[in-house]
C-alpha positions in Angstrom: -48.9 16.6 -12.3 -48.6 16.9 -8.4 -52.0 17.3 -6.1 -51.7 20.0 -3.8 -50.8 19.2 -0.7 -53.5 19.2 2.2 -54.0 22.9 3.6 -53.0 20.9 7.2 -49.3 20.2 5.6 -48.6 23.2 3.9 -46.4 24.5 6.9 -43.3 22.3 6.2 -39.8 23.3 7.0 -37.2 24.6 4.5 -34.9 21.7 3.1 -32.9 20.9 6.0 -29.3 22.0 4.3 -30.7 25.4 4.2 -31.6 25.8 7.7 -29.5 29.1 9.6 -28.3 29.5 13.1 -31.3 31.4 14.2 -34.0 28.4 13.2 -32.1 26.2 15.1 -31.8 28.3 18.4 -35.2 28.5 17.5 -36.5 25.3 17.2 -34.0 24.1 20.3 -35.5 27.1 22.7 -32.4 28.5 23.0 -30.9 32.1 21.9 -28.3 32.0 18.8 -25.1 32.6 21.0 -26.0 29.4 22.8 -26.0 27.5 19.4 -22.6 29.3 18.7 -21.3 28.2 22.0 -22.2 24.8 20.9 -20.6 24.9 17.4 -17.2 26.5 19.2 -16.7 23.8 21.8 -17.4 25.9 24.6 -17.8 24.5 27.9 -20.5 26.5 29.9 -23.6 25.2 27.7 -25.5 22.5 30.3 -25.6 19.1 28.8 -28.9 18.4 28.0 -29.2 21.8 25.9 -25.7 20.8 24.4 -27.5 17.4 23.4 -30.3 18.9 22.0 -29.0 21.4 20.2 -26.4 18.7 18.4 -29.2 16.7 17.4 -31.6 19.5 15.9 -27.6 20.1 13.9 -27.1 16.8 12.6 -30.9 16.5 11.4 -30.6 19.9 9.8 -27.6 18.9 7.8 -25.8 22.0 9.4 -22.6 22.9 8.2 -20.8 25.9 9.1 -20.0 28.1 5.8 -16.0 28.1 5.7 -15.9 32.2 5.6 -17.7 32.0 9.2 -15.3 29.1 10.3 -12.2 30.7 12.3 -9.4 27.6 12.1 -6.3 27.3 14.4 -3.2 26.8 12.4 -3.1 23.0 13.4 -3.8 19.2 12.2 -5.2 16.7 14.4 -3.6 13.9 14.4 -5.6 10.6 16.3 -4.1 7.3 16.6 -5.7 4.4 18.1 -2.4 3.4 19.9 0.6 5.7 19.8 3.4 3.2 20.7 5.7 2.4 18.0 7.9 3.2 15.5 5.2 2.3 12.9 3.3 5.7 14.6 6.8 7.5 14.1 6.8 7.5 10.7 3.3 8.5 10.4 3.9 11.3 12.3 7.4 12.6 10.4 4.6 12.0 6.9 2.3 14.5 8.5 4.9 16.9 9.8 6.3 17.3 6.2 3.3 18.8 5.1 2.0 21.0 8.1 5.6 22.4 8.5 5.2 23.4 4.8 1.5 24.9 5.1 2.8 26.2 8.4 0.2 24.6 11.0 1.6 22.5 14.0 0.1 18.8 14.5 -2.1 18.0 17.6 -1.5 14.3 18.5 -4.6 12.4 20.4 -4.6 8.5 21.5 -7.9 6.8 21.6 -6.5 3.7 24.1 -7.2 1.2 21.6 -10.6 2.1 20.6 -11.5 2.1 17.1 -13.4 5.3 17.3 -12.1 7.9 19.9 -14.4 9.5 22.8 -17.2 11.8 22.5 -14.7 14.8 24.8 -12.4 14.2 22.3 -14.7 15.6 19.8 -16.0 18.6 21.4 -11.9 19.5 22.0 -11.8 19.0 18.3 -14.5 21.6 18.0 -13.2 23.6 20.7 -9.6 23.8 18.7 -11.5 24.0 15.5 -7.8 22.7 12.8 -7.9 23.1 9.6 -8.7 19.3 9.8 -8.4 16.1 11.5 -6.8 12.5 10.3 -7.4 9.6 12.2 -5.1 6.7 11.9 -6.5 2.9 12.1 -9.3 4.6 13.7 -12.8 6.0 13.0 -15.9 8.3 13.4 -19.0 7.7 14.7 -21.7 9.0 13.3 -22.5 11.7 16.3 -18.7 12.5 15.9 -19.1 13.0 11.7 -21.9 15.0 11.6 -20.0 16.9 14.6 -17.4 17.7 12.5 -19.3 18.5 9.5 -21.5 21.0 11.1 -18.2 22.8 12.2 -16.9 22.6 8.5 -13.9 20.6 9.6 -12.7 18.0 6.9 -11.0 14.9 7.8 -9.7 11.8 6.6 -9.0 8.0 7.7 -5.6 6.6 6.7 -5.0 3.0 6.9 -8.8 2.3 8.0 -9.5 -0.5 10.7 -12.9 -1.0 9.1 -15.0 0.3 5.7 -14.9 3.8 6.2 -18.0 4.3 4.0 -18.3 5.3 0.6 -18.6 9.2 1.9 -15.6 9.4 4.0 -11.8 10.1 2.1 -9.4 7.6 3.2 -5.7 6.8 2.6 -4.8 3.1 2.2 -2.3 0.9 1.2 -2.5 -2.4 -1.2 -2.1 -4.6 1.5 -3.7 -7.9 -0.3 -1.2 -7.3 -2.8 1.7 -7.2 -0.1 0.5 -10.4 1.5 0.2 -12.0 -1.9 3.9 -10.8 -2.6 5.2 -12.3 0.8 4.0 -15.4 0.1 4.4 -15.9 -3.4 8.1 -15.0 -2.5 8.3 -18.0 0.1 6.6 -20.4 -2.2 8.8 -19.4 -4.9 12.2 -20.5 -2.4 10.3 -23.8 -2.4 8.7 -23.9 0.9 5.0 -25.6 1.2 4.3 -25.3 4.9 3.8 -21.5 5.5 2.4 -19.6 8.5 0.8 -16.4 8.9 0.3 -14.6 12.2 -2.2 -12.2 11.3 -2.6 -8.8 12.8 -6.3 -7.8 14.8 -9.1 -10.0 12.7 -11.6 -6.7 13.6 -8.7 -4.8 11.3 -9.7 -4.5 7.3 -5.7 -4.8 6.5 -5.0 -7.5 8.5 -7.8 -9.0 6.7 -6.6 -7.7 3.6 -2.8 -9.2 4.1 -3.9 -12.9 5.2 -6.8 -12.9 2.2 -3.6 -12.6 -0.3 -1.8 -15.0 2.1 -4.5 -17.1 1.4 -4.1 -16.2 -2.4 -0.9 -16.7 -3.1 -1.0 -20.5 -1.6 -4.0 -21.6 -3.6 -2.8 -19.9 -6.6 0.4 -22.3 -6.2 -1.4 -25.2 -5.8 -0.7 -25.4 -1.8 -3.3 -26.5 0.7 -4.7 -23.4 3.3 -3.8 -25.3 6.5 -6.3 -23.2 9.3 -3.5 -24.3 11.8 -0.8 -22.7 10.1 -2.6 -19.2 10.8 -2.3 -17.6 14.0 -4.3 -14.0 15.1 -1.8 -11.4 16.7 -2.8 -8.2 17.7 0.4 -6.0 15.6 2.2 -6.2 18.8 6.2 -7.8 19.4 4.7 -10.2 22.4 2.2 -11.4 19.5 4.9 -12.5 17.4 7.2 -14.1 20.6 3.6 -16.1 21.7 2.0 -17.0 18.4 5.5 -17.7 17.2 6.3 -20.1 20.1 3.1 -21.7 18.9 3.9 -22.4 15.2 7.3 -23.4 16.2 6.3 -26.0 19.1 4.1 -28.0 16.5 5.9 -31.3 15.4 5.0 -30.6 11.9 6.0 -26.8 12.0 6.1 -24.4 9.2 9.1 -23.7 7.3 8.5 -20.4 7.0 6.3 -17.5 8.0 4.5 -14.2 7.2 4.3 -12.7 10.2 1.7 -9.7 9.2 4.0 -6.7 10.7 7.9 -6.3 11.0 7.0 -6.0 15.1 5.1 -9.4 15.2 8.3 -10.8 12.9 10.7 -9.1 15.5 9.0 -11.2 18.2 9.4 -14.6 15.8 12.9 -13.7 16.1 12.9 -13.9 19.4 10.7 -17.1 19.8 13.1 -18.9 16.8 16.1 -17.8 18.9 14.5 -19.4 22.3 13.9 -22.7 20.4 17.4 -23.1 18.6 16.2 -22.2 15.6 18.4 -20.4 12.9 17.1 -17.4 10.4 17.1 -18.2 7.5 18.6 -21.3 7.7 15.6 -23.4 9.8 13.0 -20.9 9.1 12.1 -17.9 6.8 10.8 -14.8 8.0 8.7 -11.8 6.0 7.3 -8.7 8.0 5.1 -6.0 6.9 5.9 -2.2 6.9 9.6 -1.7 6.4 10.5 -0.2 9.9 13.9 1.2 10.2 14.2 -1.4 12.6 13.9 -4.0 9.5 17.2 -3.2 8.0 19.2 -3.3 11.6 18.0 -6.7 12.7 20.1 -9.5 12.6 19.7 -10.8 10.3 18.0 -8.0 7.9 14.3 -8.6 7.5 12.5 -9.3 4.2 9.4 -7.7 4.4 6.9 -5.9 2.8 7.6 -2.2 2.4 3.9 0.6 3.1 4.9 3.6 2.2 3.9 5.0 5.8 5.0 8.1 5.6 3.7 9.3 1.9 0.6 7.6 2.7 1.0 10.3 5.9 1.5 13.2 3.5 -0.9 12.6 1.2 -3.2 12.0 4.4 -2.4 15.5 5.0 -2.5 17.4 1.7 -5.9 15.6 1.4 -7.1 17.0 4.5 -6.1 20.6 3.8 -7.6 20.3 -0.1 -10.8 19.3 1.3 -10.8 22.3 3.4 -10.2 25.0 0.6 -12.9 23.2 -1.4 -15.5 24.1 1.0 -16.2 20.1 1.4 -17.5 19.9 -2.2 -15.2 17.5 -3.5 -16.1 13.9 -3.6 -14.9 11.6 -1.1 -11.6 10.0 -2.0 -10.3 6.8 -1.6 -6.6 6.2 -2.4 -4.5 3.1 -2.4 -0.8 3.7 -2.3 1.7 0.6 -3.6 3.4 -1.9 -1.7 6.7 -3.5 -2.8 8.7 -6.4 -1.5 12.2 -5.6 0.0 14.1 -8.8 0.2 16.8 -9.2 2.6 18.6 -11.8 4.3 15.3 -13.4 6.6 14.5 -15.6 3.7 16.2 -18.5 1.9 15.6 -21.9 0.9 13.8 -24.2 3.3 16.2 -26.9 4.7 16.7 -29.9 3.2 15.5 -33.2 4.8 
């Protein structure tokens, strides 16, 4: 049995989920409207009141009930960088299933950062979609309990770093894929195999050289921490690092070069040296760009479904919504699957 509580505490505020509009214009010395400008995005609230009155929302838990919650007939769609095919097919994924649902997609870059900028999220709540996916990107946690408070879901796909256990994500098995790729090399008999990496600060560039990694000690073949190279996704990643590899005297054989535009750019660097595909070196991507099968010669690489990790990105998004953000967070893993091609063959003999 519990003592009573001291006469001096009895005055203690409701449980902080149950807390309505009015107690927090209330508590913030503000009048109800004013909160709701807040909640809609609206731009004639000074900032200070606009700060305080987020704050007194994210310590209350608020979250707008759907029924109040007027949504736009869009998806927002945020990319870290939108530059490349690799965003392409994303965007076709998520296309497929707004066209069906009939919404339109916003797209939004966020210049490289890994979590976009704070007037990104008041547009968000300004727009208010039926939900938001952000792709190799993130929420802070201003920006989450932003979104929450407006009852707008959204989900990660492909996430640059652990989303958290609360946050529904899309993913691929990308250890597996960089186990495949090499375990396809080693099984062509080569022993001296490179990796250039995608961005180290990225968990599936982690993820791809960890079953890298894997796949040699699994063969019995030594990890040679010269053999591995950090790119940043990017073509001039694979032409630089690749010149690197290439240049050493005892150079690799063959290499996994962590995405089909860092293998384009090993291409390139081969070709600059006088070096033949497959015939002086072996080449595996990652991602199974269009671009893979146009090459010369064809790329063997590992195929991520990009576009039906896209659409289920997107029919995640828009079940969260019609569950009134009760369901539990998801995390999904969709397969990878080695397409081999003409890039690979057996090293050259001595």
């Amino acid at each position: 049995m519990t003592s009573p509580q001291p006469a001096g505490t009895r005055t203690q505020r409701r449980p902080a989920q149950t807390a309505t509009l009015a107690e927090i214009a209330r508590e913030a010395g503000v009048s109800a409207p004013t909160v709701s400008k807040v909640l809609n995005g609206r731009a004639d609230v000074a900032p200070a009141t606009r700060s305080r009155v987020e704050e007194l929302l994210r310590t209350h838990g608020y979250r707008r009930r759907r029924a109040e919650a007027t949504r736009s007939p869009l998806i927002d769609l945020v990319f870290h960088e939108l530059e490349s095919a690799w965003a392409m097919e994303v965007i076709r994924g998520v296309e497929n299933v707004a066209r069906d649902a009939g919404l339109s997609v916003v797209l939004s870059e966020s210049a490289g950062r890994l979590t976009p900028g704070r007037s990104w999220a008041d547009q968000v709540a300004a727009r208010r979609p039926h939900g938001v996916i952000l792709v190799l990107s993130g929420l802070d946690e201003s920006q989450r309990a932003l979104l929450t408070s407006r009852s707008i879901p959204f989900v990660v796909m492909d996430p640059a770093g652990d989303p958290g256990a609360d946050v529904p994500s899309i993913g691929a098995t990308n250890w597996q894929g960089g186990l495949a790729a090499t375990r396809h090399l080693v099984d062509l008999g080569h022993t001296r195999i490179g990796a250039i990496s995608g961005p180290t600060r990225m968990m599936c560039s982690r993820a791809r050289v960890d079953g890298y990694r894997a796949a040699l000690e699994t063969a019995g073949l030594p990890v040679d921490p010269r053999l591995i190279v950090n790119g940043d996704f990017h073509h001039e990643a694979g032409y630089r690092q690749g010149l690197e590899l290439l240049r050493r005297p005892d150079r690799p054989t063959a290499v996994f070069a962590g995405n089909d535009l860092q293998a384009l750019g090993l291409y390139e660097a081969a070709r600059e040296l006088g070096l033949r595909i497959p015939q002086d070196l072996s080449v595996v991507g990652f991602d199974d760009l269009p671009v893979a099968r146009w090459v010369g010669p064809p790329l063997t690489t590992v195929r991520q479904p990009l576009m039906e990790m896209a659409e289920a990105a997107a029919r995640l998004v828009l079940d969260l919504g019609r569950d009134d953000g009760s369901a539990a967070a998801t995390r999904v893993e969709l397969a990878t699957s080695l397409e081999v091609r003409s890039s690979t063959a057996a090293p050259p003999t001595a």
